[in-house]
C-alpha positions as CSV (number, residue, x, y, z in Angstrom):
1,X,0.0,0.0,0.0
2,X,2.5,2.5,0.8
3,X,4.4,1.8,-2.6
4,X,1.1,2.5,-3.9
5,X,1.1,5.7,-2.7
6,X,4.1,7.1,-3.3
7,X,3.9,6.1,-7.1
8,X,0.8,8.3,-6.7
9,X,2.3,11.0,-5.2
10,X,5.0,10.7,-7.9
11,X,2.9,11.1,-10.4
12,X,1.3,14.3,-9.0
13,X,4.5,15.9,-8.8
14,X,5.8,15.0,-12.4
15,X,2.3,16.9,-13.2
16,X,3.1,19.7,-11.3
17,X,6.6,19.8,-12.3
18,X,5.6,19.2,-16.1
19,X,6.7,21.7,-18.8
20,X,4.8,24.6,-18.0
21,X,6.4,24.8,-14.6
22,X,9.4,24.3,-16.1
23,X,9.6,26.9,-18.5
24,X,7.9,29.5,-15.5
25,X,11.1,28.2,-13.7
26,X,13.2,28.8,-16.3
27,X,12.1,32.2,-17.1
28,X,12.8,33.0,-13.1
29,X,15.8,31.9,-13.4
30,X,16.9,34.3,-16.5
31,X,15.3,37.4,-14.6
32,X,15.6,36.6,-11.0
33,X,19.4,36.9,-10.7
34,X,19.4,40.2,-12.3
35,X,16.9,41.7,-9.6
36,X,18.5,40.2,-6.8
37,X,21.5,41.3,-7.6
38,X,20.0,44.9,-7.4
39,X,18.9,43.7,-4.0
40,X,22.3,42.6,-3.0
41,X,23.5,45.8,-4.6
42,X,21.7,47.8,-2.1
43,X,22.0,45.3,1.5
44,X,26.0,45.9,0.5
45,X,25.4,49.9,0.3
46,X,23.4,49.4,3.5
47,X,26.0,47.8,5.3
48,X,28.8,50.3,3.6
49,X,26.8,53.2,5.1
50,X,26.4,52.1,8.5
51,X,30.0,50.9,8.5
52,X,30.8,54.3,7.4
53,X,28.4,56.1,9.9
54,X,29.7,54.1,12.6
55,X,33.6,55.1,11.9
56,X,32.6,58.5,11.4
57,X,31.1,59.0,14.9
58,X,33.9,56.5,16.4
59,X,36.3,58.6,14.8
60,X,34.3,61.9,15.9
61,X,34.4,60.7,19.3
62,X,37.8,60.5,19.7
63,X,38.0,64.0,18.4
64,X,35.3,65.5,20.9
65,X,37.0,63.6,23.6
66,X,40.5,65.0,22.9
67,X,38.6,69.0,22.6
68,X,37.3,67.8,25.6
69,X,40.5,66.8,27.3
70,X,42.2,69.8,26.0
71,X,39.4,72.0,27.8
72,X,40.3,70.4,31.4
73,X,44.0,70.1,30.6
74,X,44.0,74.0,30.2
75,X,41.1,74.0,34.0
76,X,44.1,71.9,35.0
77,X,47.1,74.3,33.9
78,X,45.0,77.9,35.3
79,X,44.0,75.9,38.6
80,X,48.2,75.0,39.1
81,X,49.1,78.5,38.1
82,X,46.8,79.8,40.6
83,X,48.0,77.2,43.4
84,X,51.3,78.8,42.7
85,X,50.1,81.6,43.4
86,X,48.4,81.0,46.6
87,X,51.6,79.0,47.9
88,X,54.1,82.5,46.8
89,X,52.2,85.3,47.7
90,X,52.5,85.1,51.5
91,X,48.6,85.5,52.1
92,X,45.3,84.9,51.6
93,X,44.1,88.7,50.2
94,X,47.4,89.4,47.8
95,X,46.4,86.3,46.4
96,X,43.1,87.3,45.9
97,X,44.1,90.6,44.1
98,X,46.9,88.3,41.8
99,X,44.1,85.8,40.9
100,X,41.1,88.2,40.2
101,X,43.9,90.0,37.9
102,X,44.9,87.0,36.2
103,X,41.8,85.2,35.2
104,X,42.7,84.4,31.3
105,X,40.0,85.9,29.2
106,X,40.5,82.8,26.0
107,X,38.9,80.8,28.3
108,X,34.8,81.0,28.0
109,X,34.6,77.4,29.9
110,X,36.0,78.9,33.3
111,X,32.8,80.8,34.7
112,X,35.0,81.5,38.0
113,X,38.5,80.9,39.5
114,X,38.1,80.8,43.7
115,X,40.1,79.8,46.8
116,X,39.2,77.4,49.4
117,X,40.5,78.3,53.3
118,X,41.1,75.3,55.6
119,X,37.5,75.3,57.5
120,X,36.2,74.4,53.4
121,X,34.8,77.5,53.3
122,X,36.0,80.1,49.9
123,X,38.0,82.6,50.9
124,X,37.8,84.6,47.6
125,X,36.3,84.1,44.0
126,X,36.7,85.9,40.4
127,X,32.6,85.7,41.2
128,X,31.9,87.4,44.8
129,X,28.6,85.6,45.1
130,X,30.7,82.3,45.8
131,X,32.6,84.2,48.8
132,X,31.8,82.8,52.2
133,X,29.8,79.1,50.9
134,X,30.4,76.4,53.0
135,X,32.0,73.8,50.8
136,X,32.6,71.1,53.3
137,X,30.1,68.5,52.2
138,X,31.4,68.3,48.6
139,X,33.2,64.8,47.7
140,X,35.6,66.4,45.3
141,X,37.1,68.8,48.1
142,X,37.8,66.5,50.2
143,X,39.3,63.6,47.2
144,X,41.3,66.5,46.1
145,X,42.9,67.0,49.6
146,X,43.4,63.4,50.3
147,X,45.1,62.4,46.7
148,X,47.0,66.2,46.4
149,X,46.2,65.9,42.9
150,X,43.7,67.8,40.0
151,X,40.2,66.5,40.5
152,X,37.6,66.9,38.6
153,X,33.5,66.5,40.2
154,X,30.6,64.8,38.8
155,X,27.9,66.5,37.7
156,X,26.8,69.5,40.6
157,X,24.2,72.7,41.1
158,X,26.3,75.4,41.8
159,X,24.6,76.7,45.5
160,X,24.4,80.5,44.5
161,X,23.5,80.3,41.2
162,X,21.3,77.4,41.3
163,X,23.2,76.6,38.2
164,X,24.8,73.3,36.8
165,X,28.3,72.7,36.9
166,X,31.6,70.6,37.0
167,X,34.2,72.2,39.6
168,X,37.7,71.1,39.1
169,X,39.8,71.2,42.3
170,X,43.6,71.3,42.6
171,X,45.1,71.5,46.6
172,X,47.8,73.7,47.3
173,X,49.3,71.6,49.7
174,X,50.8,69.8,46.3
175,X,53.3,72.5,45.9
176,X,53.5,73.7,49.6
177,X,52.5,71.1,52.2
178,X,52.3,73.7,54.9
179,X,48.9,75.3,53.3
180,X,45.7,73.8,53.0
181,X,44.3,75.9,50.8
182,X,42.1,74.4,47.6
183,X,42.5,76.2,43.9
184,X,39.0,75.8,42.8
185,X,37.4,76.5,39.0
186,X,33.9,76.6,37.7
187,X,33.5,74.6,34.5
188,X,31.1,76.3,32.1
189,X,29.0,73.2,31.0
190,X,27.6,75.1,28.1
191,X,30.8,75.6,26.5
192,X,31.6,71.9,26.5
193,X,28.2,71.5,24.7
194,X,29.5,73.9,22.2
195,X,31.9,71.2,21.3
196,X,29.5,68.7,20.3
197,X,27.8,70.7,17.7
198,X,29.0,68.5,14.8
199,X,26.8,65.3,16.5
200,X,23.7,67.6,16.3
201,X,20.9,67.7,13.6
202,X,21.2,64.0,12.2
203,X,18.4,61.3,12.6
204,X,18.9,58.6,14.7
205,X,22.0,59.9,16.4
206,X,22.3,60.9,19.8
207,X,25.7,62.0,21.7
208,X,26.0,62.9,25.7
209,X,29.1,63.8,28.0
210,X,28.4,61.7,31.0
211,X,30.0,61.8,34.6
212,X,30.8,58.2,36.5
213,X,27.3,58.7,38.1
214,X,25.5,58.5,34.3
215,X,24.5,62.0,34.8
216,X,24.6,64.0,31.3
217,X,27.1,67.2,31.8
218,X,27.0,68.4,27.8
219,X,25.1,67.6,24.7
220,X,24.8,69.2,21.4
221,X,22.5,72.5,21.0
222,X,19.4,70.8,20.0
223,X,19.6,67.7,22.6
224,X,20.7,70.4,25.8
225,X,17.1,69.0,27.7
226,X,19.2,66.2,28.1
227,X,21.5,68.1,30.7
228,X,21.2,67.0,34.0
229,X,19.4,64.1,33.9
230,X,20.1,60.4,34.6
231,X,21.4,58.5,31.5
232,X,18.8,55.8,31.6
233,X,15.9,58.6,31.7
234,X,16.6,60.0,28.6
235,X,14.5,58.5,25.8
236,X,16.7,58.4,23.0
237,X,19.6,57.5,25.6
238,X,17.6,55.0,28.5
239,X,17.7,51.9,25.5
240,X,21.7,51.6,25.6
241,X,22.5,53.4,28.8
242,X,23.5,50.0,31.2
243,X,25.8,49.0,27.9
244,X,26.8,52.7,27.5
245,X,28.0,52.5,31.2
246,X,28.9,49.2,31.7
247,X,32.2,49.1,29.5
248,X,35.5,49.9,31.5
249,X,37.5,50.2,28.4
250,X,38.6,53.9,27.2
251,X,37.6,54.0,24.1
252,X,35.6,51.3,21.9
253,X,32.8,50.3,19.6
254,X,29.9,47.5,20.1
255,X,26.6,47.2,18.4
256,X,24.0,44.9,19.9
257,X,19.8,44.8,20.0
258,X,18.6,47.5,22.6
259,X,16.2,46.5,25.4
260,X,13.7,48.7,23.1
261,X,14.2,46.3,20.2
262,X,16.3,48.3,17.6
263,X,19.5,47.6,16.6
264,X,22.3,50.1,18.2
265,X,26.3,51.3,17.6
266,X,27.7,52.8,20.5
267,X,31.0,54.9,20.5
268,X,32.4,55.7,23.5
269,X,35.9,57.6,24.6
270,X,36.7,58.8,28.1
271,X,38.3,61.9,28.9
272,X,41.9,61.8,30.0
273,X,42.5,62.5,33.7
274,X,38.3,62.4,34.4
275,X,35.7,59.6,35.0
276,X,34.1,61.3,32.1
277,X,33.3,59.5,28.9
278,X,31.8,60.7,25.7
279,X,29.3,58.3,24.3
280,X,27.7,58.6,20.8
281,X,24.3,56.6,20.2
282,X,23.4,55.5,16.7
283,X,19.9,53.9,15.9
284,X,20.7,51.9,12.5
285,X,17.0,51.6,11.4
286,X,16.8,55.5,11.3
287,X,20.1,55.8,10.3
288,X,19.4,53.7,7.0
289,X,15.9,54.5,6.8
290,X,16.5,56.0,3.6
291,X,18.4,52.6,1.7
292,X,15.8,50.1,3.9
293,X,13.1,52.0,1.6
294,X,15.1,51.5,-1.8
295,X,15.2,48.1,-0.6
296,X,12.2,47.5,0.0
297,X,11.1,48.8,-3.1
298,X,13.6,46.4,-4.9
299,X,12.1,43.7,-3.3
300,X,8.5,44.8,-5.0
301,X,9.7,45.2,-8.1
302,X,11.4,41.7,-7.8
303,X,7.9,40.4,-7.0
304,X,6.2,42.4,-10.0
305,X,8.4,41.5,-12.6
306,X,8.3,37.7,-11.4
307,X,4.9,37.5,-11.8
308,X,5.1,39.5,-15.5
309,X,8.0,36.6,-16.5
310,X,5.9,33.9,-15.4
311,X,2.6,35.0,-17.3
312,X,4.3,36.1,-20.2
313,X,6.2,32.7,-20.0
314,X,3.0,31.1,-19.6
315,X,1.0,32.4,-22.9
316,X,4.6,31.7,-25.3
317,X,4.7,28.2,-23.5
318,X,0.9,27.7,-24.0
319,X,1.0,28.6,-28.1
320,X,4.6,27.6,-29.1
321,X,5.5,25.1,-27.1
322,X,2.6,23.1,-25.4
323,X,-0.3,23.3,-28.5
324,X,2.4,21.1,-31.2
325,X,3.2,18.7,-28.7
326,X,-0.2,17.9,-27.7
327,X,-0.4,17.9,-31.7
328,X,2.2,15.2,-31.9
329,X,0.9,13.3,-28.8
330,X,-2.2,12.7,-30.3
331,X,-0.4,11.2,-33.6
332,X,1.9,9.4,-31.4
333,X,-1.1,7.5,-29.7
334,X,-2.9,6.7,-32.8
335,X,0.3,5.0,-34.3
336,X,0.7,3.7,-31.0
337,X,-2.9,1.6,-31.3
338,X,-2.4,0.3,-34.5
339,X,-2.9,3.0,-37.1
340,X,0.0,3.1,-39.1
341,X,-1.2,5.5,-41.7
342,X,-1.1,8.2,-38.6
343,X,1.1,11.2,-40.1
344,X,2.0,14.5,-38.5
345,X,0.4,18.0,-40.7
346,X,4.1,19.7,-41.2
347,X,2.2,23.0,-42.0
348,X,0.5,23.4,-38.8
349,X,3.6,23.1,-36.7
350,X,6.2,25.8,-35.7
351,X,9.6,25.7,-38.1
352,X,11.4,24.5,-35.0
353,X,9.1,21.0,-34.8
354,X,9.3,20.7,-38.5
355,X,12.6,18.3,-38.1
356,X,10.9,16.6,-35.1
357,X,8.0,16.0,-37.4
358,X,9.8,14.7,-40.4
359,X,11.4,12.1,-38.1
360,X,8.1,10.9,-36.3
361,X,6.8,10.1,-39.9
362,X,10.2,8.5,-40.8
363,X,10.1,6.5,-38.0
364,X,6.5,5.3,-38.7
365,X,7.2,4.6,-42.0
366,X,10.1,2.5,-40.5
367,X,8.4,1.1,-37.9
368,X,6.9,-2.4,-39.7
369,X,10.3,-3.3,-40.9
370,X,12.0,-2.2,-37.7
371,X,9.7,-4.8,-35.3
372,X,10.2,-8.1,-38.0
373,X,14.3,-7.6,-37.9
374,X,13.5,-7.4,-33.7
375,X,11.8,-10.4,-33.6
376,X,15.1,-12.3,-35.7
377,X,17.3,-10.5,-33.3
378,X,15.5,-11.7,-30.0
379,X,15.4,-15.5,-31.8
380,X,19.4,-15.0,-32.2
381,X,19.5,-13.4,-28.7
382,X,17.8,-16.3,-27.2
383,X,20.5,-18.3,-28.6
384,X,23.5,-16.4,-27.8
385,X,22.1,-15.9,-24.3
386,X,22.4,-19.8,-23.6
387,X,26.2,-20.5,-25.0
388,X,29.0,-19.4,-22.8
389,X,31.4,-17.5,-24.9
390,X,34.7,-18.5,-23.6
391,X,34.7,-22.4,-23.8
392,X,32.1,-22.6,-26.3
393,X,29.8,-24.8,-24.0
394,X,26.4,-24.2,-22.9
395,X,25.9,-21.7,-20.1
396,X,24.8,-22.6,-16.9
397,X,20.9,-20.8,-18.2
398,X,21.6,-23.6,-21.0
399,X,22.1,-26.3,-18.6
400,X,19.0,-25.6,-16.6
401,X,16.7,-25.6,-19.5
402,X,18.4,-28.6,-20.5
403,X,18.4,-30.5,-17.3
404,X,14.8,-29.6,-16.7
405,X,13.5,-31.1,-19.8
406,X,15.8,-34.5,-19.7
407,X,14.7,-34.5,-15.7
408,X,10.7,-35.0,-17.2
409,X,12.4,-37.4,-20.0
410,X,13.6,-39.6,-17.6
411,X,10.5,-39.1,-15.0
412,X,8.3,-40.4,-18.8
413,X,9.9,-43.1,-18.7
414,X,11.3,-44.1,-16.0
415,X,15.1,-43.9,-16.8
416,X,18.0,-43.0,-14.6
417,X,19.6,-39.5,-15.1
418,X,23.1,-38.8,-14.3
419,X,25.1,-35.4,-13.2
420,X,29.1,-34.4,-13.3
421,X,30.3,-32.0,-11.5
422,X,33.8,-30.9,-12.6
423,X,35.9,-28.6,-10.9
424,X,39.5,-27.6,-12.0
425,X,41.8,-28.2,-9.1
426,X,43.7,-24.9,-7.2
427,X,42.7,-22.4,-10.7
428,X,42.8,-19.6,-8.2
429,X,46.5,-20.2,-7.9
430,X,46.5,-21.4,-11.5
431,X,45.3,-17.2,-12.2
432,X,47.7,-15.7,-9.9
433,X,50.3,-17.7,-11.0
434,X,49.9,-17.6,-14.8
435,X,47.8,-14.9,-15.3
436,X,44.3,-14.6,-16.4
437,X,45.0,-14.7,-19.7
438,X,46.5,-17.9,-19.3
439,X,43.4,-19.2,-17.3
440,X,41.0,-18.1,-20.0
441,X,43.1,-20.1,-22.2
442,X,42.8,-23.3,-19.8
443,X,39.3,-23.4,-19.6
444,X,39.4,-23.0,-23.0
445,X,40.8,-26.3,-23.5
446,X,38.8,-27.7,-20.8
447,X,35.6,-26.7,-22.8
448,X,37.3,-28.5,-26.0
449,X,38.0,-31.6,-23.9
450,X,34.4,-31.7,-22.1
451,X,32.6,-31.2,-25.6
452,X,34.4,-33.7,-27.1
453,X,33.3,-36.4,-24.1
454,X,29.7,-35.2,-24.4
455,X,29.8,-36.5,-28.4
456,X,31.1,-39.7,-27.3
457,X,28.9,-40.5,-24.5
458,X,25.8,-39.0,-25.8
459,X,25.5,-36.1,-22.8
460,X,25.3,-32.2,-22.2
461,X,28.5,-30.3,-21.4
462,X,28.2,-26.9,-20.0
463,X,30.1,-24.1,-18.0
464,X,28.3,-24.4,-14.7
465,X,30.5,-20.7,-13.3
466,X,33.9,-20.0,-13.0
467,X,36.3,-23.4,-13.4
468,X,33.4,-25.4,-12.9
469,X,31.9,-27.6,-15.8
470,X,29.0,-29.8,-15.8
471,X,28.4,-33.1,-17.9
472,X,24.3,-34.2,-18.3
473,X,24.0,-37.9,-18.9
474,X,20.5,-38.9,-20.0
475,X,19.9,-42.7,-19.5
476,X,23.2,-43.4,-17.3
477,X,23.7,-45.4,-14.2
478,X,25.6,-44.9,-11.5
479,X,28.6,-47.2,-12.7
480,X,28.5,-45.6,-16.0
481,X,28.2,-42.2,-14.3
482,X,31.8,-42.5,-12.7
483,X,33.3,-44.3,-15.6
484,X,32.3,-41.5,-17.1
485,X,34.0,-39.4,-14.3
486,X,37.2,-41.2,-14.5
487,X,37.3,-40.7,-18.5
488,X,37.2,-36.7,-17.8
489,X,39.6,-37.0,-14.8
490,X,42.2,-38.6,-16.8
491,X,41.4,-36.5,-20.0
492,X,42.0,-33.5,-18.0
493,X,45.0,-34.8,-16.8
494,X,46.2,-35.5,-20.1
495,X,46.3,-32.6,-21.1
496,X,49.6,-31.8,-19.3
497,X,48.5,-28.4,-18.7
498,X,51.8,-26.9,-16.5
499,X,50.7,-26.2,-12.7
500,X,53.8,-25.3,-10.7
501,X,51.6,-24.1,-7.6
502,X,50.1,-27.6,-8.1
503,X,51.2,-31.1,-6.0
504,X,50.9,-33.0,-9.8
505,X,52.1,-29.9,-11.3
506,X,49.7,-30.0,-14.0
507,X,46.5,-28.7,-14.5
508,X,44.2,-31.3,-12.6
509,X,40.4,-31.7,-11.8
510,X,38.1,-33.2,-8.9
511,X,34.6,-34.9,-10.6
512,X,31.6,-35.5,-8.2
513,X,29.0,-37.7,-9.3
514,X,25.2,-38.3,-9.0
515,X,23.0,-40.9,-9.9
516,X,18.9,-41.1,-9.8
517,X,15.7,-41.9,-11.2
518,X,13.4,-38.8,-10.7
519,X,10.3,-39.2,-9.4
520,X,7.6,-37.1,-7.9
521,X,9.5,-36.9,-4.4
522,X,12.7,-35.3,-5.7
523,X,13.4,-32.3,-7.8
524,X,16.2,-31.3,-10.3
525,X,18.0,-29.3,-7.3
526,X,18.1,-32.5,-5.5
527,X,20.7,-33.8,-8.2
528,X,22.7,-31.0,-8.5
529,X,23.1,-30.8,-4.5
530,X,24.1,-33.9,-4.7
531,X,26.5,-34.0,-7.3
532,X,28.0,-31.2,-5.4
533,X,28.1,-32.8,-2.4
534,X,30.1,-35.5,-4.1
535,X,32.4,-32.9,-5.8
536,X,32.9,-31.6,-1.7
537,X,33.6,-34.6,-1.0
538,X,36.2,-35.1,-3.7
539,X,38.2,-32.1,-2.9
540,X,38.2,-32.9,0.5
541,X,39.6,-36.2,-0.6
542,X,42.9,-35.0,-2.3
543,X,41.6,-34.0,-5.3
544,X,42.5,-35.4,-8.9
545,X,39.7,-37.8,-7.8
546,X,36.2,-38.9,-8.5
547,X,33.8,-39.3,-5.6
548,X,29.7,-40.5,-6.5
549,X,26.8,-39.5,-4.4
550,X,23.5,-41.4,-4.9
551,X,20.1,-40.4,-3.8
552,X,17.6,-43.2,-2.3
553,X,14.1,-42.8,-1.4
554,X,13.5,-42.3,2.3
555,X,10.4,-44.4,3.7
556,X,8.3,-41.3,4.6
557,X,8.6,-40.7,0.9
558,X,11.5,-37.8,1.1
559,X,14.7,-37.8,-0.8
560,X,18.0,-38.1,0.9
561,X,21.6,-37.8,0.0
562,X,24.3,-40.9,0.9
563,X,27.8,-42.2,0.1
564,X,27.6,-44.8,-2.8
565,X,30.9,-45.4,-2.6
């Protein structure tokens, strides 16, 4: 059953596959590559500019970051000159007067140069409306004291002013250890935005200064709402802000799927000397929005001209193609039942069928003569496919045909029927030795010699397979059977065929022998078992021997095998 239907379910896909489908397939083949290679055209352009994109903002990264580092290098260089200052000029108010005189004016980012006494309150600013704050609960005071080095604070709200900033501290007590005083500065968070302008303006981009805490200090002009405000609580910014802050590297690039689902490139680049990194946010769908439409529309057009090639492929097929062969099909099956004046109209066909025609009505015309010169053939066929080419014997088809029809012979009337099994002693050593050229050439002779016993003792010599022969003998008993034997054993022999892998060394052969007279309770098989059996036996024997099997009739009316002699 299940053969059953999976013929069926072949033959419903050579339907659907048949030469309309074909020819659709075709068709799609010729057109489709060309499309997709537009699409593949564009994905590559796609990839190109968001490659691009990404480097670009990598690269303008590291360029913000270094303006960025140059603005608190030159915090860092006024806030040292100024702790020189404090530690020369022998006291707190002639310092005062040196540093409000000295505040460089190329510097918009400092909003105010001060000085912090040793109870961490400021003892004078550039700004007097900083004079007299208590400053003792600020980290960055107190870090700056402890490491004696420039430090800069995270994002703050200047008390006064209720204004946001980034103070940069730098303690005296790092060029004389005996004052305590703290150079502070006022970094003008507006000014560092200033810096970013180049990131502003472009979809799907989005660029922030951040502090250790995640807390935006500068962003470009359009994006300053940002300022201030928790990383992860600014929309554009909350999707990539734990990978934005979780990287401990100083500069780098990673892409990876957002917690909001799109598809992000982060650059990032801290600023020297700070715990201060720049990060730079690109959203790839927005970024390529403009290529993801082309492509898009590519992939339409792909689908419209498909379907154009396949119904245009369908009419040509449909008039040029399918219509003549149906035409030809229909001829085809009326030769096919017998009419042989069945001819195919040349004129109503295409030119290209016109030679396919011409032969179809050769062919018929050929036909009659064709099938009677088959039937000869198969007759000399039948005949060829019964003799065995190389010892010019029957074949072992020949000896079964035989053997069955002298088998119901003897069964008619009641004659014994005798078998020969000849073997050819150690020929596999006889091939290596000698070749098998050599051994084609021995069997050869073997053949000659068997055919030439078969005239004399009225029997049927074949080539049973390999180096075994067989010798029929119709109306033979078993004392005449291994006569018989004896003669082809010492024929064999005397043929002096040279052996040197051989004991005798010459070409020797073992003969078993069977007797019987068949009747309803044995079978042809039965003999040639047992003249195999007896050809066992002779091998085992020592070979160059004859050994006869007979078969007897049991008493429950099977046949069984035993040692004659």
């Amino acid at each position: 059953m299940s053969k059953i239907n999976f013929n069926h379910k072949r033959a419903k896909l050579k339907n659907l596959l048949g030469i309309r489908a074909r020819l659709a397939l075709l068709a799609l083949l010729l057109v489709a590559p060309l499309m997709l290679d537009r699409v593949r055209t564009l994905e590559d352009s796609r990839a190109k500019q968001l490659a691009h994109a990404a480097e670009e903002f990598a690269a303008l990264a590291a360029h913000s970051a270094d303006a960025q580092r140059e603005v608190i290098s030159s915090v860092e260089t006024v806030l040292k000159s100024a702790g020189y200052i404090r530690a020369s000029a022998g006291g707190i108010g002639k310092s005062c007067e040196i540093l409000r005189a000295s505040v460089p004016a190329n510097m918009p980012w400092i909003r105010s140069l001060m000085f912090l006494g040793s109870d961490d309150r400021i003892q004078c600013s550039t700004n007097n409306a900083y004079v007299g704050i208590d400053l003792s609960d600020r980290p960055y005071v107190t870090e700056a004291r402890t490491r004696r080095e420039f430090v800069l604070s995270d994002f703050i709200v200047a008390r006064p002013t209720n204004t946001p900033v980034v103070m940069a501290a730098y303690p005296v007590a790092a060029i004389n250890s005996e004052t305590d005083s703290v150079v502070l500065a006022a970094i003008n968070l507006d000014w560092m935005s200033r810096i970013m302008t180049n990131y502003g303006g472009r979809a799907g981009v989005s660029s922030v200064l951040v502090d250790s805490a995640g807390t935006v200090l500068a962003a470009p002009l359009d994006q300053a709402s940002m300022i201030g405000r928790s990383l992860d609580t600014v929309p554009p910014m909350s999707a990539i802000a734990d990978k934005a802050l979780s990287y401990d590297e100083s500069s780098g690039s990673i892409s990876f799927a957002a917690a909001d689902g799109t598809n992000r490139t982060i650059s990032f680049a801290r600023i020297p000397g700070t715990r201060s990194r720049l990060i730079v946010s690109i959203d790839e769908a927005k970024v390529t929005a403009a290529i993801d439409h082309d492509i898009r529309t590519a992939y339409l057009q792909l689908g419209f001209v498909c379907l154009l090639v396949l119904f245009g492929a369908l009419v040509g097929a449909e008039k040029l193609i399918i219509h003549p062969i149906d035409v030809m099909t229909r001829m085809a099956r009326r030769f096919g039942e017998g009419d042989w004046s069945a001819r195919v109209a040349k004129n109503k066909l295409p030119a290209e069928f016109v030679p396919l025609a011409r032969a179809f009505n050769a062919m018929a015309a050929q036909l009659s003569q064709r099938e009677r010169d088959l039937v000869a053939t198969n007759d000399r066929l039948m005949v060829m496919a019964s003799i065995d080419m190389l010892s010019g014997l029957a074949n072992r088809r020949g000896f079964q045909s035989r053997l069955d029809f002298e088998w119901m012979k003897a069964q008619q009337y009641d004659c014994e029927l005798a078998l020969l099994m000849i073997d050819v002693d150690h020929f596999k050593l006889y091939n290596d030795t000698y070749g098998h050229p050599e051994g084609d050439a021995c069997l050869t002779r073997l053949g000659e010699t068997l055919s030439g016993i078969a005239a004399d003792t009225l029997g049927f010599a074949c080539r049973y397979g390999g180096e075994e022969f067989c010798l029929l003998l119709p109306n033979t008993g078993a004392p005449r059977a291994k006569e018989i034997g004896e003669i082809v054993r010492a024929a064999v022999q005397d043929l002096r065929l040279p052996h040197a892998t051989s004991s005798h060394q010459i070409v020797t052969a073992s003969v078993g022998v069977a007797c019987t007279k068949p009747s309803p309770a044995l079978r042809p098989g039965d003999l040639i078992e047992a003249a195999d059996a007896a050809l066992y036996a002779a091998k085992h024997s020592g070979r160059n021997t004859v050994v006869e099997h007979g078969l007897a009739r049991a008493s429950d009316g099977s046949a069984e095998m035993a040692m004659a002699s």
